[in-house]
N, C-alpha and C positions, 0 to 999 in steps of 0.2 A: 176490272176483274182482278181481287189481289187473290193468288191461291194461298196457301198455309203451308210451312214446311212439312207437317202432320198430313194434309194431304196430299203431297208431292211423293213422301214414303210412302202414305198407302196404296198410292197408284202403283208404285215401283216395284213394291213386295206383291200388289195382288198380279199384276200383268208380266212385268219382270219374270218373277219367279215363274209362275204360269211358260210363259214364252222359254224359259230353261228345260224345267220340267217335258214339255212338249222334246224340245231338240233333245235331251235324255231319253227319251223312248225311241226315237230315231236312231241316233247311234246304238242304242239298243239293238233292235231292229235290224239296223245294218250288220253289226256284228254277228250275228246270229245268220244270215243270210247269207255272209261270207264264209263263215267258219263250215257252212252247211251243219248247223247244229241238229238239224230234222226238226219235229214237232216236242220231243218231249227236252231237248235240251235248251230250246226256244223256252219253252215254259219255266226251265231252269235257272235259262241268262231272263229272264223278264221275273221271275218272284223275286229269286236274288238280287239281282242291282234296281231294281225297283221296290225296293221293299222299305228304302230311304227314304223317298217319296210318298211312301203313302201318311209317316207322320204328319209331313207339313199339309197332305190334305186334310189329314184327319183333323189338325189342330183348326184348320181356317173353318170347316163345316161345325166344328163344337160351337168356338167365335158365333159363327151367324146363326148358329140356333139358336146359346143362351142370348145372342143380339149383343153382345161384348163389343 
């Protein structure tokens, strides 16, 4: 079974990142829970510091539509 260096990245970026991504919502999360941010500042720490993140989804779902 040889894999490819091309597929070794792809794993990395798709699960990798993925697996950050996740633990970024967490401390998210956390943050917000400590601070006792309430509801509306919750929504504030999660658009804000997640609003980085939604690039690289956006870019991966364009990818698997045109099938790039």
């Amino acid at each position: 079974m040889n894999i490819t260096e091309e597929q070794i990245t792809e794993i990395g970026m798709t699960w990798g990142v993925t697996a950050l991504i996740v633990y970024m919502l967490f401390i998210i999360w956390n943050l917000a829970k400590t601070s006792k941010a309430g509801r509306f500042g919750t929504f504030v720490l999660f658009f804000v510091l997640a609003f980085g993140m939604l690039g690289f989804i956006a870019k991966s779902i364009i990818q698997w539509f045109f099938g790039m």
